[in-house]
C-alpha positions in Angstrom: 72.5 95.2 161.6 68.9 95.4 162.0 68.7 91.7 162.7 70.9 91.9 165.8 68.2 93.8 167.4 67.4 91.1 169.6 70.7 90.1 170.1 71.4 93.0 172.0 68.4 93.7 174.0 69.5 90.3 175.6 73.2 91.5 175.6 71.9 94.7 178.0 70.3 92.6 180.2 72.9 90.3 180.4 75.1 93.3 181.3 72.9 94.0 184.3 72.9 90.5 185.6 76.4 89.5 185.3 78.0 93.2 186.5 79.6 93.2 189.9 79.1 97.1 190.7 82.0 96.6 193.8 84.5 95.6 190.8 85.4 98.9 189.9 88.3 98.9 187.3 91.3 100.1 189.9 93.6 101.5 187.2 92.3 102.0 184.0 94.0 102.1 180.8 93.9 103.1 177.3 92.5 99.9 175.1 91.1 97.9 178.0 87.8 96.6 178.0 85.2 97.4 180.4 81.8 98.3 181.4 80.7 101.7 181.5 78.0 103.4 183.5 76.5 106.0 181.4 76.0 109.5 183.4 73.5 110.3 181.0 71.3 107.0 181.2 72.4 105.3 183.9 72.3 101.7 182.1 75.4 99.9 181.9 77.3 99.3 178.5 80.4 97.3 176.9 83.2 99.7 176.5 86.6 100.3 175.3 88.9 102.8 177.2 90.3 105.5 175.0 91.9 108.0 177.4 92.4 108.5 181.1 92.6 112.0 182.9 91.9 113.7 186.5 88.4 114.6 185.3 87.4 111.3 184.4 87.3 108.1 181.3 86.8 108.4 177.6 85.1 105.2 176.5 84.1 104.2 173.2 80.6 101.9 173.8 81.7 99.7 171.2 77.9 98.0 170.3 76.7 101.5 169.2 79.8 103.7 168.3 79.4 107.0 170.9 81.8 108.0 172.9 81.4 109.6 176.5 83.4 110.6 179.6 82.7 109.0 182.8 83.3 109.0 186.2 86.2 106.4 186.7 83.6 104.8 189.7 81.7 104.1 186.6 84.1 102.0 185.4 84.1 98.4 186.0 85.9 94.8 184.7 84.4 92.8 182.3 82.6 90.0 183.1 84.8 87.3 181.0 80.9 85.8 180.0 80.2 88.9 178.7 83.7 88.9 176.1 82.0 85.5 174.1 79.4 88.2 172.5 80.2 89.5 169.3 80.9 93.3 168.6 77.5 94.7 167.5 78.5 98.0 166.0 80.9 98.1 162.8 83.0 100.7 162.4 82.1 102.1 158.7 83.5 104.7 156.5 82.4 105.8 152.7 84.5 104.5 150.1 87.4 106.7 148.1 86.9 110.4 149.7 89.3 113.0 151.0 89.7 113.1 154.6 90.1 116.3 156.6 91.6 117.1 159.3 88.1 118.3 160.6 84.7 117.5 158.8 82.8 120.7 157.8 79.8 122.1 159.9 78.2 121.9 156.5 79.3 118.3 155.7 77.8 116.9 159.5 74.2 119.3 158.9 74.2 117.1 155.6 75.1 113.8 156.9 72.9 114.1 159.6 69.4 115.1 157.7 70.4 112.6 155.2 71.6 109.8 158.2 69.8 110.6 161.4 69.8 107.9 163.7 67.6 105.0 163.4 68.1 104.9 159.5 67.3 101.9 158.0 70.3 101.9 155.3 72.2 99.1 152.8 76.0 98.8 153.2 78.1 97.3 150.4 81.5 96.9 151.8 84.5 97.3 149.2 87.5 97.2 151.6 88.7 97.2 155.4 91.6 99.5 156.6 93.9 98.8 159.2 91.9 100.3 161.4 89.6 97.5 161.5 87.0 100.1 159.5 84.9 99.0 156.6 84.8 101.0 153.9 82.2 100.8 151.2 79.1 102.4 149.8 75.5 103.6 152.0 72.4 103.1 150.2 69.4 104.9 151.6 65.6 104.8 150.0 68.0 103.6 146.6 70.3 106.3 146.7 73.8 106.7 146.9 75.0 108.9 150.1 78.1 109.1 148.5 77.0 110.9 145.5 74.2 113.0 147.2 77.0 114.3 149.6 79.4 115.2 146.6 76.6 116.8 144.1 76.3 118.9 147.1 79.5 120.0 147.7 80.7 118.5 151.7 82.3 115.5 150.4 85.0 115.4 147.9 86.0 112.0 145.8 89.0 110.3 145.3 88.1 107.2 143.7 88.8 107.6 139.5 85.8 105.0 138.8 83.6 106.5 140.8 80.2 108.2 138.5 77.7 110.5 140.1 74.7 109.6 140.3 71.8 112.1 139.1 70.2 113.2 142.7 66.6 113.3 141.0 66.6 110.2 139.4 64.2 107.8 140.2 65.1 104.0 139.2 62.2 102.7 136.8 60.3 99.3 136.9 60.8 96.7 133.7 56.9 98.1 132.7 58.3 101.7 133.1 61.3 101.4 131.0 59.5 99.3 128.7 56.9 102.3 128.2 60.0 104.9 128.2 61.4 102.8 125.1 58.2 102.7 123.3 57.3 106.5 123.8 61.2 107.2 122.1 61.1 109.2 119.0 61.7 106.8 115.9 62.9 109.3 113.3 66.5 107.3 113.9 65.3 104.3 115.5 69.0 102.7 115.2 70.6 104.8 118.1 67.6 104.5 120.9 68.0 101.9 122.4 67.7 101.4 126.3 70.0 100.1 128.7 68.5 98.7 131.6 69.1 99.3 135.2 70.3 96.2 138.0 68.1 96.3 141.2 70.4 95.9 144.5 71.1 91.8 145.0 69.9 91.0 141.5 70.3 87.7 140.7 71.4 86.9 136.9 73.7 84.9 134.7 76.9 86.0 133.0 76.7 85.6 129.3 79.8 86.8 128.0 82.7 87.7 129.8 86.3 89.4 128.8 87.5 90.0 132.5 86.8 91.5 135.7 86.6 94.9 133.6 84.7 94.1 130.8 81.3 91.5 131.4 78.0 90.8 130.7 74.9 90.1 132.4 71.3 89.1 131.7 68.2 88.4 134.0 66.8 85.0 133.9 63.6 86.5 133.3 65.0 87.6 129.8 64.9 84.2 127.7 61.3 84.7 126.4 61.5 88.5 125.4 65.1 87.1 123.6 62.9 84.7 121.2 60.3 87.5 120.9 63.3 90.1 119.6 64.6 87.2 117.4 61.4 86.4 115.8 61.3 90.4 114.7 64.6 90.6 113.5 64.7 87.2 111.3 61.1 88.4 109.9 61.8 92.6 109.2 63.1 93.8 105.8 67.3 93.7 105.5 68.3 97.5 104.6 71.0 97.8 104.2 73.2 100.0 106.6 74.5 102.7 103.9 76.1 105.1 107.1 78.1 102.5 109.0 80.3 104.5 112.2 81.5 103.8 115.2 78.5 103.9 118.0 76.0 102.9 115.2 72.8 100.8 116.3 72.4 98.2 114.0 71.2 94.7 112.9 74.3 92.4 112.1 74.1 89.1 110.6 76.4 86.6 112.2 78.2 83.8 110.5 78.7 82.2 114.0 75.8 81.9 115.1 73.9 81.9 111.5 71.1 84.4 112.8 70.5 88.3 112.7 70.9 90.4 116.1 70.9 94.2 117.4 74.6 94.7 117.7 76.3 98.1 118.3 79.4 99.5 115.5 83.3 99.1 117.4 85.0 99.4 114.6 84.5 100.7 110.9 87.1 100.5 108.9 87.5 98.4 105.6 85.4 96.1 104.6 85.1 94.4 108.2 83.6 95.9 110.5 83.4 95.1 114.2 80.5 95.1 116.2 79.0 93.9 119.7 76.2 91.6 119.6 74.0 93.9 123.0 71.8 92.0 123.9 74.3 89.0 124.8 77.9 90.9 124.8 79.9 88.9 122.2 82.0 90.4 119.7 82.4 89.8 115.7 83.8 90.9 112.9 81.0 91.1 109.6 81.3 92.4 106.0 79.8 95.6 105.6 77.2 93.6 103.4 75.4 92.0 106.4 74.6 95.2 108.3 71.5 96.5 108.2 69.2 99.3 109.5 68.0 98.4 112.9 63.9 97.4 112.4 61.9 100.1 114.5 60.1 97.7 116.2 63.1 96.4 117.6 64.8 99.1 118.6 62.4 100.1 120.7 62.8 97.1 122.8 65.1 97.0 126.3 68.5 95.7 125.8 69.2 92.4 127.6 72.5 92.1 128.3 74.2 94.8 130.9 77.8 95.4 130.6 79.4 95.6 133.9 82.6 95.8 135.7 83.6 95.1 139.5 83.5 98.1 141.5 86.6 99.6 142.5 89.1 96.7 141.0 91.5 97.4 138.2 95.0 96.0 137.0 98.3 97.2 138.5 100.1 99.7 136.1 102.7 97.1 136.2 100.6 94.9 134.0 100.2 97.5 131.1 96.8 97.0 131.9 96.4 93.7 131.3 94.6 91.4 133.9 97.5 88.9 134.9 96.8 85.4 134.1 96.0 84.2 138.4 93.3 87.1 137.9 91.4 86.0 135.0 91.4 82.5 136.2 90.3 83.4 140.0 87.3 85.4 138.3 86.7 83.0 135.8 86.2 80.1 138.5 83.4 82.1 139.8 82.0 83.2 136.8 80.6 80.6 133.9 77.1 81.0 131.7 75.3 78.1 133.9 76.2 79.6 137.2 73.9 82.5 138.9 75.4 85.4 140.4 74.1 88.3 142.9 75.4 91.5 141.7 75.0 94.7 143.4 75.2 98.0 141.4 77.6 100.7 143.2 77.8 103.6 139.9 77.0 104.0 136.3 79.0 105.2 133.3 76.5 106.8 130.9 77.2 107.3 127.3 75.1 110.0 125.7 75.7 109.3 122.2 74.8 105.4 122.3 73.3 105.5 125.4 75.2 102.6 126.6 74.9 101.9 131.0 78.7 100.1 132.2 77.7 99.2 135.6 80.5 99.2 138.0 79.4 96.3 140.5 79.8 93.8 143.8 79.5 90.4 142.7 78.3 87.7 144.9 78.6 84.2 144.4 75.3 81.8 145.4 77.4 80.9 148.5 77.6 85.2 149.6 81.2 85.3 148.9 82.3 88.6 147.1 84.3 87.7 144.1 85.9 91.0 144.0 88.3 90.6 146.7 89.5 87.3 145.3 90.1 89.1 142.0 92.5 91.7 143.5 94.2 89.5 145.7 95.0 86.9 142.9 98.9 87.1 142.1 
């Protein structure tokens, strides 16, 4: 972590001071601790023993991941002062990918231009493994490694919810997809609208939600622009909607609520017909009477509510899947319309017909905790 920087600078000199170079480790073994002259530096370094031969010790430096042989006269105990300092190098591993046997020569050119050392990087964790290794997602410059490795074929996925990410797109400001929306062509103005994108730690409020899999977002920032799109719809003309299907942009007047919104068709058969209010999340069922053509003016506007779903979490097959009851309520407890969350995009599902965004997400609480653990773990 870049803010342990300091942390060990005064853990290498606390190395120095505290080592007793006569207490050379007599008979070393596999999984001991120790300290560990580097041959190639000559500095001293917390180590792990990993194997023991004639020609020397494999170590494991454990605050920076390398490995090396050494001399075993370069091996000596650990101070016990020096065991009270935390483990500065985590283990990590990217999320749901095929392991080899060996990594390709291609696959470790790749990882290296895209990783060299001294990276500054984000890491979402999603999981640990018995191996004490955390497993999640690198972010570096806003992109996902994970996907730039698979669009180039060194790394191949296993995770079914996992969405590649376009290598050449570039995420857009508010003002820049605001300008995208306007410049959209308005010869069908009912299927244009925009989806926004979630900056990494966004903060924002959950306005509807049906489950771990199925929830909705919106900014804070949001409530002003939500009047403004109101005052348009309750003011334009009410068409009405003579080619009602399923995917269909629309203005829908609810009953509920006693006010017209953008909503989106789910279902269209009969004279009910079910659509999601997007800019919120919540779902009704209308006559075919109150649906009308979307106003141009507002479909050119961003939507501002973003569907999401926690990354990497799903229901057991067991379930016919159906969140079990200990599930919903876990995520439920951390998740209310007056509480704000952190979320953290990890992949996109794009539709290309409504041009709907699902984000598949980590979701903080204020406190830092990641609800999605708590979700899975739920019986």
């Amino acid at each position: 972590r870049e803010a342990d920087t300091d942390r060990l600078e005064n853990l290498k000199r606390d190395i120095v001071t505290m080592t007793n170079q006569e207490a050379v480790l007599e008979d070393p073994k596999s999984d001991s601790p120790c300290i560990a002259k580097s041959p190639e530096d000559e500095a001293f370094y917390r180590a792990s023993i990993v194997d023991v031969s004639e020609s020397g010790v494999l170590v494991h430096y454990v605050d920076y991941g390398n490995f090396e042989e050494v001399p075993k006269e370069n091996v000596y105990r650990v101070p016990p002062a020096l065991l009270v300092y935390p483990v500065y190098a985590v283990h990590l591993a990217i999320n749901g990918i095929e392991v080899p046997d060996a990594w390709s020569e291609e696959c470790l050119a790749e990882l290296e231009e895209q990783c060299p050392p001294d990276t500054l990087a984000t890491f979402t964790a999603v999981t640990w493994d018995n191996a004490n290794t955390c497993q999640g997602d690198v972010i570096i410059e806003e992109k996902s490694l994970k996907s730039i490795l698979v669009s180039k074929g060194v790394l191949v996925n296993t995770d079914p919810d996992f969405v590649l990410e376009p290598l050449q797109e570039e995420k857009q400001t508010p003002e820049q997809e605001h300008a995208a929306a306007q410049e959209q062509p308005t010869s069908d103005p009912e299927n244009v609208l925009i989806y926004p994108s979630l900056e990494e730690g966004t903060s924002v409020f959950v306005s509807v939600s049906n489950g771990p899999s199925d929830f909705y977002v919106q900014k804070e920032e949001v409530a002003d622009p939500l009047e403004e799109l109101l005052t348009i719809l309750e003011a334009a003309d009410k068409v009405p909607c003579t080619d009602i299907y399923v995917g269909k942009h629309c203005m829908a007047y609810s009953t509920e609520s006693e006010g017209h919104y953008r909503a989106e068709v789910l279902e269209a058969e009969g004279d009910g017909v079910l659509v999601r209010y997007v800019d919120y999340g919540n779902q009704e069922t209308v006559s075919r009477d109150v649906v009308f053509v979307l106003p141009g003016d507002a479909a050119k506007l961003p939507v501002y509510a973003v569907p999401c779903s926690l990354h990497s979490t799903q229901p057991l097959p067991l379930n016919d899947g159906a969140w079990p009851e200990a599930a919903l309520a876990e995520f439920n407890k951390h998740i209310s319309p007056d509480v704000e969350v952190i979320v953290t995009p990890i992949s996109w599902d794009d539709c290309t017909v409504t041009g709907r965004r699902v984000c598949h997400c980590v979701v903080l609480t204020p406190d830092g905790e990641e609800i999605n653990p708590k979700v899975v773990s739920a019986k």
